[in-house]
N, C-alpha and C positions, 0 to 999 in steps of 0.2 A: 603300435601307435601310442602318442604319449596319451595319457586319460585326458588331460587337460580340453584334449584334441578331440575324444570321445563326446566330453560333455557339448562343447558348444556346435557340434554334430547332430547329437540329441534334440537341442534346445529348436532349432531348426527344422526335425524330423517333427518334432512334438508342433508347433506352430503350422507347419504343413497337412497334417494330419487334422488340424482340430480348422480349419481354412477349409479340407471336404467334407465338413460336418461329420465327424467321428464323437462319440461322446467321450467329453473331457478326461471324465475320469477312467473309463480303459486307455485312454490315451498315455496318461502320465503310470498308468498300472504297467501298461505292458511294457514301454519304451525304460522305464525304471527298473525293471526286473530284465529285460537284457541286456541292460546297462548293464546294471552290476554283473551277469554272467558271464560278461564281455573284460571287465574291467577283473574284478574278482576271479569267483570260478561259480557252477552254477551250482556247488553244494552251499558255498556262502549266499549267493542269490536267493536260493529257497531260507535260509536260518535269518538274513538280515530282512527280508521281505515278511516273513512270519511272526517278529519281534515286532514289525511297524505297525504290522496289521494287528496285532494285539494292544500294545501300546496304546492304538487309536483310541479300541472298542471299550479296554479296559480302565481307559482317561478318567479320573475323577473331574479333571477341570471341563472338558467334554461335555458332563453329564447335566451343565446348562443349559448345553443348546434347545435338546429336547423341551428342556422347562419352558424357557421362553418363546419358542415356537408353540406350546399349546397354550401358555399364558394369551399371546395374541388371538388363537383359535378361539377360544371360551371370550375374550371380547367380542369378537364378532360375531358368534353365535347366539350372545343373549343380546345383544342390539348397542353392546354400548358404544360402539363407533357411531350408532347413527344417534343419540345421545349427544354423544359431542357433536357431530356435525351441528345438528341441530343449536345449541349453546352458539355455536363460534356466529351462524348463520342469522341467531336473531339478534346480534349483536352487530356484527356487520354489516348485514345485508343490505340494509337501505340505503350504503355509502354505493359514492362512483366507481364499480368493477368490485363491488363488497362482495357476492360469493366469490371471487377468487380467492381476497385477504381471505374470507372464511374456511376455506379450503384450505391453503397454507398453514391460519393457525389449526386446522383440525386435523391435518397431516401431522404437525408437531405433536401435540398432544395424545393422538393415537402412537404415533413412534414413541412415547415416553409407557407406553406399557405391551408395545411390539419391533421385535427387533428385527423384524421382514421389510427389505424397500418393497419387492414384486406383491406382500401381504397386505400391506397400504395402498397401494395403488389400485388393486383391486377391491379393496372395502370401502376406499373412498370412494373413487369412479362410482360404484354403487349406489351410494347416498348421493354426490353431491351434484353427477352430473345432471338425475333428471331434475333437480332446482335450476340450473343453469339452462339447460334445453324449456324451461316452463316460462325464464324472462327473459326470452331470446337471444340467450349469451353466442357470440362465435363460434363453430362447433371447433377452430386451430385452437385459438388460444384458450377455452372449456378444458380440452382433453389434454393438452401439451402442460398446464399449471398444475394438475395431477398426477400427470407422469415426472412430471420434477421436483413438485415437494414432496413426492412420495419417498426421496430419497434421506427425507429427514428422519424417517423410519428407522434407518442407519449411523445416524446422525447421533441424535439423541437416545441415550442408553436407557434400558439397556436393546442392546446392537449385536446378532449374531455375525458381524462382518467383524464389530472388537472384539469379539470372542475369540476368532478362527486367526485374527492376524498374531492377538495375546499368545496363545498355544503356538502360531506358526516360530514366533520370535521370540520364546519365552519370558513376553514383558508382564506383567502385572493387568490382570484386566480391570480391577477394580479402581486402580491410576489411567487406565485407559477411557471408562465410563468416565470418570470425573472430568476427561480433559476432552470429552464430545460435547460437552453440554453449553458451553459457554460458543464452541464453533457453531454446532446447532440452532442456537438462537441467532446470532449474527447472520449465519444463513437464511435464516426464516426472512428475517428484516430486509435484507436482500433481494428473495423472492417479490415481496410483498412489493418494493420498491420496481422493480422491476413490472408487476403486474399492474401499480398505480400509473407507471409511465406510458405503458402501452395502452390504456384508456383515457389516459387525461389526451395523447395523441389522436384516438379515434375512440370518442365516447360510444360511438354503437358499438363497440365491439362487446361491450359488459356493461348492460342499462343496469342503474340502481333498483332494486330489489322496493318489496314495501314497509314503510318505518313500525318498527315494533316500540311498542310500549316501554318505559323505561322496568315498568313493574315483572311485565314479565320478560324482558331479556335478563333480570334477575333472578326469576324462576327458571328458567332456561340455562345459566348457569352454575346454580346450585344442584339441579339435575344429572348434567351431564361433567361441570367442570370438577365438584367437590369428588364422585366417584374417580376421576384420574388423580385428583391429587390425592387420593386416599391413599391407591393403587401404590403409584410414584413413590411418597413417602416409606411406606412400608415397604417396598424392594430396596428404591435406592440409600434412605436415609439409614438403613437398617446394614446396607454396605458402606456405605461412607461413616458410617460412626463408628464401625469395627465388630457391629453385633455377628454378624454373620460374612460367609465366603460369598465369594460370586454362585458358585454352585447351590448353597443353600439360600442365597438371596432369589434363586429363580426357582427352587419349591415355595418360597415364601411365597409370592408375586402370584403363581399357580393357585395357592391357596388364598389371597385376598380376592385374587380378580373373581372365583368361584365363589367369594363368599360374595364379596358385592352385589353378582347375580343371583344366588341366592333370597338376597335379602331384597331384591329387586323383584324378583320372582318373573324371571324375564328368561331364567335357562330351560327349556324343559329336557326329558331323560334324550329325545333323539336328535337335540342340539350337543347335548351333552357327547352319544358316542358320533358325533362328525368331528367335534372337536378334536377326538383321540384318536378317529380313523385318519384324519387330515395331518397332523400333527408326529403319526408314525410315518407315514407314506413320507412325510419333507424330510421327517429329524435322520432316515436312513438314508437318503438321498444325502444328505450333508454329511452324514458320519464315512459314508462308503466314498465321497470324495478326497474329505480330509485324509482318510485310511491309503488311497492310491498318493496321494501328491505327499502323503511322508514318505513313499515308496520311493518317488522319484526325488525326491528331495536328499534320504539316502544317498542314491545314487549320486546326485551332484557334489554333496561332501565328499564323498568318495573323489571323485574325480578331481577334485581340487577348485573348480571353478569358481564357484563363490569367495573364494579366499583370494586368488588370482586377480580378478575382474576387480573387487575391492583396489586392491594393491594397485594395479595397474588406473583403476578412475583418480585416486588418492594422487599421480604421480602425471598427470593433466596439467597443462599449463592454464587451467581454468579457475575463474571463483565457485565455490563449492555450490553458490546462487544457482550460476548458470549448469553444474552439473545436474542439480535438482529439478531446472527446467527439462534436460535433455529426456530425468527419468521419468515426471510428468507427462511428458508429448510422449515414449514409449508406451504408458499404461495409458492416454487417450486413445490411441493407431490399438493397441491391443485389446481395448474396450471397445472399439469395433465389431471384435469377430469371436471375444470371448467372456462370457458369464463375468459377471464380479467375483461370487462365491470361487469359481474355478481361477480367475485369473490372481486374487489373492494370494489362494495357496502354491499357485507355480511361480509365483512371483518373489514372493518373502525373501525364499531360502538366496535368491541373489541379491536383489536391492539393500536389502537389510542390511548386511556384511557393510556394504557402500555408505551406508548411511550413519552409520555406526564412524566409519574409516574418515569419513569427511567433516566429524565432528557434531552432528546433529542428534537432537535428543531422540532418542527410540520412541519415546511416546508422542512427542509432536510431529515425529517422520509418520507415524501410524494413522494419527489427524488428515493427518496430509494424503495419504494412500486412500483412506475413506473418502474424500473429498473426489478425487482422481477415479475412482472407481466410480463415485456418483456422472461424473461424464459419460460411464460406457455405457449407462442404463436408460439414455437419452439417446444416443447417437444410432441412427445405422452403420449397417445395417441389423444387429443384434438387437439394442435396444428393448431389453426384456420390460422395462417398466411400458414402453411406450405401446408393446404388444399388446402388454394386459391391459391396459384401457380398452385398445382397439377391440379387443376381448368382450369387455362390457358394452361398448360406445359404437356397434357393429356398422354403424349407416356413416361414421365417420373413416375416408379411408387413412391408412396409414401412413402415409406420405404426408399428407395433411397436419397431423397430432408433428410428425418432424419438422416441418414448415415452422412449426409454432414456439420450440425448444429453445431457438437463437436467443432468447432474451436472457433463457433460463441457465445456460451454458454461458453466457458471460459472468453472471451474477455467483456461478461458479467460479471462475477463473480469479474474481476479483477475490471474492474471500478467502482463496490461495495465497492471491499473493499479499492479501491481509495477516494471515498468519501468518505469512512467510514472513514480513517487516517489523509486525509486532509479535512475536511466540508465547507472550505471556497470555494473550486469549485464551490458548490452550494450557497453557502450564500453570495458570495460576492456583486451580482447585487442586492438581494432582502434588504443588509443591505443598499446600497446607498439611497433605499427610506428612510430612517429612518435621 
């Protein structure tokens, strides 16, 4: 059988598979590795399978992930997510539907020193819902505006979703952070808008909150806002000006967010090791996935696929627009039924090629895939952000938090096809390095 024939066999077997709830990453392990033995022979299956697995573990570029995953743990261990909340909270709050805006910006600003969407969602949910449940906000639209800006988490770097797509597509992470930041905020405004619409429609849905002093929404600020920008500055400014790698930008970041706390005296020793028991249990989780889907990713270069399917989308009597749309609607219908983190990495090793073939910048395509993945973390039935509220938020049922998404999935689609129209959104920071 020609390989070509194998692969999109595979591609099919794998999707079927991970539809009976199989976990991903055996999934893309094992179907990769009889690929290749199918394809190859199974002396090359064990040697190329072995090199990938190594490869992974021995990534120097990699060696972020971990950083920034316990960087996010140790904020939320010494309280400083509720810090910001707080800040965004007495700032807002007394506006029509102000804990939401407050939420949104406290979703941003926690994403700017965590690069977890499910890590936000659940640190926020935390803080902000029992505010919202105290001025008898909605419990749809409460839980559904935390399960969607939790996705700015990912947004705004740094971002282990542009780490893992960086490594999947060998594009530059540090041109990737830069070109999240400006989508990020656009999003946020978005959200916000979105969340203002739906109260100025039915003000009971999110009664204004009670008005804080101007004195201390300024102490409130200072509190919680000047420690993120601290944080911020010293990871990213320290990667954008050329001082440091992506990889030593996220021991830096590890080391300020600890000092902060420190000097906060807000860590103690057994926040400390939850921080590093939580932070190994995810960083292996993500290491041991990336390690399968290069396996299976292997196998698909092999096979020719990705090279083919380029060739063949490239030679469409369509505008490259609407081919972007078709891959869009695939990674929404896919973000259905599979993870982000997983469906990134099975995803790459094809669209890329296409994206690439069709003329589109790799690091705006990558913009764009973040965006589209933010869709599956809302949507059933997967829905992992919307879980983990439901996690926190137990007396709300789950269907309910999805009921409430509609607004937030538009507000997505729009700033798609906002970058789509204008690209310089995203490219403007990552062309300054050039």
């Amino acid at each position: 059988m020609d390989p070509i024939y194998i692969g999109i066999i595979s591609v099919f077997f794998v999707l079927l598979l991970i539809f009976f709830k199989m976990p991903v990453a055996y999934v893309m392990l094992s179907v990769g590795m009889a690929g290749l033995a199918i394809v190859r022979s199974p002396e090359a299956m064990f040697s190329l399978s072995n090199q990938a697995i190594y490869n992974t573990f021995a990534s120097y570029s990699l060696l972020v992930v971990p950083m920034f995953v316990w960087m996010g743990y140790v904020a939320f261990y010494s309280g400083l997510s509720s810090r910001i909340y707080d800040a965004t909270y007495k700032v807002m709050g007394s506006l029509k539907g102000g804990l939401l805006l407050a939420s949104i910006a406290a979703c941003t600003a926690f994403g700017a020193i965590c690069g977890s969407t499910t890590a936000t969602a659940a640190t926020m949910s935390t803080v902000a819902l029992p505010e919202m449940k105290k001025y008898n906000y909605n419990r749809s639209i409460s839980t559904a505006t935390i399960a969607a800006a939790a996705i700015l988490g990912v947004m705004i770097p740094p971002s282990v979703i542009f780490i893992l797509y960086g490594v999947s597509a060998g594009e530059s992470i540090r041109r990737l952070f830069m070109a999240g930041i400006f989508p990020g905020l656009l999003l946020m405004g978005l959200f916000m808008v979105a969340a203002y619409l739906q109260t100025a429609r039915n003000p009971s849905l999110a009664p204004a909150g009670e008005s804080v002093p101007w004195r201390e929404k300024a102490k409130a600020l200072l509190k919680g806002g000047v420690e993120v920008i601290i944080i911020f500055l010293a990871v990213m400014g320290g990667l954008f000006a050329g001082f440091f790698t992506p990889t030593e930008a996220g021991a830096v970041g590890v080391f300020a967010t600890i000092l902060v706390a420190l000097a906060r005296r807000q860590l103690n020793w057994q926040g400390f090791i939850n921080s590093l028991s939580d932070s190994v249990r995810i960083s292996a989780m993500i290491m041991f996935l990336v390690a399968a889907a290069a396996i299976y990713g292997r196998f698909l270069g092999v096979t020719g696929l990705p090279r083919e399917l380029a060739m063949w989308t490239v030679e469409l009597p369509l505008h490259p627009v609407a081919i972007l749309g078709v891959i869009l609607l695939i990674y929404l219908i896919l973000g259905f039924f599979i993870d982000a983190l997983a469906l990134i990495l099975l995803t790459v090793p094809i669209f890329y090629p296409v994206a690439v073939e069709l003329g589109f910048d790799p690091i705006w395509f990558g913009v764009i895939i973040v965006l589209a993945l933010g869709m599956g973390v809302i949507t059933p039935p997967v829905g992992a952000n919307v879980y983990v509220v439901a996690g926190v938020e137990m007396e709300t049922p789950v269907m309910e938090i999805f009921r409430g998404v509609g607004w937030y999935l538009l507000a997505i689609i729009i700033c798609a096809a906002l970058l789509t129209a204008f690209p310089q959104i995203a490219l403007f920071l990552p062309e300054l390095l050039n």
